[in-house]
Legacy VTK file of the C-alpha trace (Angstrom):
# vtk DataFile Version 3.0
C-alpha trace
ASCII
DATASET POLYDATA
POINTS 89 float
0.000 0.000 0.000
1.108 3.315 -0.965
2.221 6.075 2.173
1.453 8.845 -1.089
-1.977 11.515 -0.076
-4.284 11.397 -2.584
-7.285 13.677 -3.248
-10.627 12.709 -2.295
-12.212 10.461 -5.012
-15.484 11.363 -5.772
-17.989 8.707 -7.015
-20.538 9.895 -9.634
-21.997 6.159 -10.791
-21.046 6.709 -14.413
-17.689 7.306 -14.814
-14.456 4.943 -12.581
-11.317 5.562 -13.737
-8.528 3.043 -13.027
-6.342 5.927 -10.932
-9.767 6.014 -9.046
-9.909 2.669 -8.188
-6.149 2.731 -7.247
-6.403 6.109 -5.060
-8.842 4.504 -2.939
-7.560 1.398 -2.521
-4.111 3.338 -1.634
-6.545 4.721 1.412
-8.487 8.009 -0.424
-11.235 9.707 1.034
-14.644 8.372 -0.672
-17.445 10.469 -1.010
-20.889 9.997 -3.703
-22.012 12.578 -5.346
-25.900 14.106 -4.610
-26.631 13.416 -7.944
-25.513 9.330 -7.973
-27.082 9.115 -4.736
-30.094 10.699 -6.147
-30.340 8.175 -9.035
-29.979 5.411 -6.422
-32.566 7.006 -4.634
-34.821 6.822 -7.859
-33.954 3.354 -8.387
-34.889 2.208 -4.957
-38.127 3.866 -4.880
-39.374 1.973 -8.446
-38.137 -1.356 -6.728
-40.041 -0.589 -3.856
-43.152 0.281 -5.658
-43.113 -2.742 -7.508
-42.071 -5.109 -4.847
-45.327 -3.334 -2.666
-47.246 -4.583 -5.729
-46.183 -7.979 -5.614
-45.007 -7.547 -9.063
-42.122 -9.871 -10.538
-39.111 -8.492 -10.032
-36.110 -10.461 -11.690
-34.042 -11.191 -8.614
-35.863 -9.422 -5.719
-38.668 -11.611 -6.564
-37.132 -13.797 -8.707
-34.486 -16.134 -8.937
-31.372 -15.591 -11.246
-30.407 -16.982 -14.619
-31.924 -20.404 -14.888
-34.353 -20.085 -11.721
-35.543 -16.667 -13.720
-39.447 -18.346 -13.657
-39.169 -19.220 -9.411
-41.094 -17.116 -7.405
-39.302 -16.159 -4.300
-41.815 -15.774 -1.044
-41.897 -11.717 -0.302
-40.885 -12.674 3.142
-37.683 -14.407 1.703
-36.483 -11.303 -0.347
-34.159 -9.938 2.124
-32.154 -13.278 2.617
-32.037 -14.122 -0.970
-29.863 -10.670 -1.482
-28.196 -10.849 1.428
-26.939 -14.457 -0.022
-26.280 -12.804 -3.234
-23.792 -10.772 -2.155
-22.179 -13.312 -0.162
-22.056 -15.488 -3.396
-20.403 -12.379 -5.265
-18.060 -11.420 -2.089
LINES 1 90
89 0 1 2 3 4 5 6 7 8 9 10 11 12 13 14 15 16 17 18 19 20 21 22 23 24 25 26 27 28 29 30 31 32 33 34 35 36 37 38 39 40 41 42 43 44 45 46 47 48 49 50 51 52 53 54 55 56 57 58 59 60 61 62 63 64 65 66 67 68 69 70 71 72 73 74 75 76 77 78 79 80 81 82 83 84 85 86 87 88
């Protein structure tokens, strides 16, 4: 790991440059900018609508690939993402 100060890397969900990526692993500063975090924001809220509405929702409500067509119980949502991103960690 590098001892070199960096500048504060800025994420702004369209744009990760490999000096980015290297910054903060080297230890920069992190910060999002308002406008990513209001596109996540966005994103979250149509989820959330459609999840409300029991709507199919490939892999919130769904399984993945193959399983595409298995309806995952509502109450089982949370666990099958958690497990996703233990699968992908």
């Amino acid at each position: 790991m590098s001892t070199v100060a960096h500048q504060p890397v800025e994420l702004d969900g369209r744009h990760l440059s490999l000096e980015a990526i290297e910054a903060v692993a080297d230890g920069a500063p992190v910060s999002i900018a308002p406008a990513a975090r209001q596109r996540v924001a966005q994103a979250r809220s149509f989820v959330d609508e459609r999840f409300a509405s029991g709507e199919a929702i490939y892999g919130v409500t769904t399984g993945f690939g193959r399983l595409a067509n298995v309806q995952i119980d509502p109450a089982d949502a949370a666990t099958l993402q958690l497990n996703l991103v233990r699968s992908h960690a």
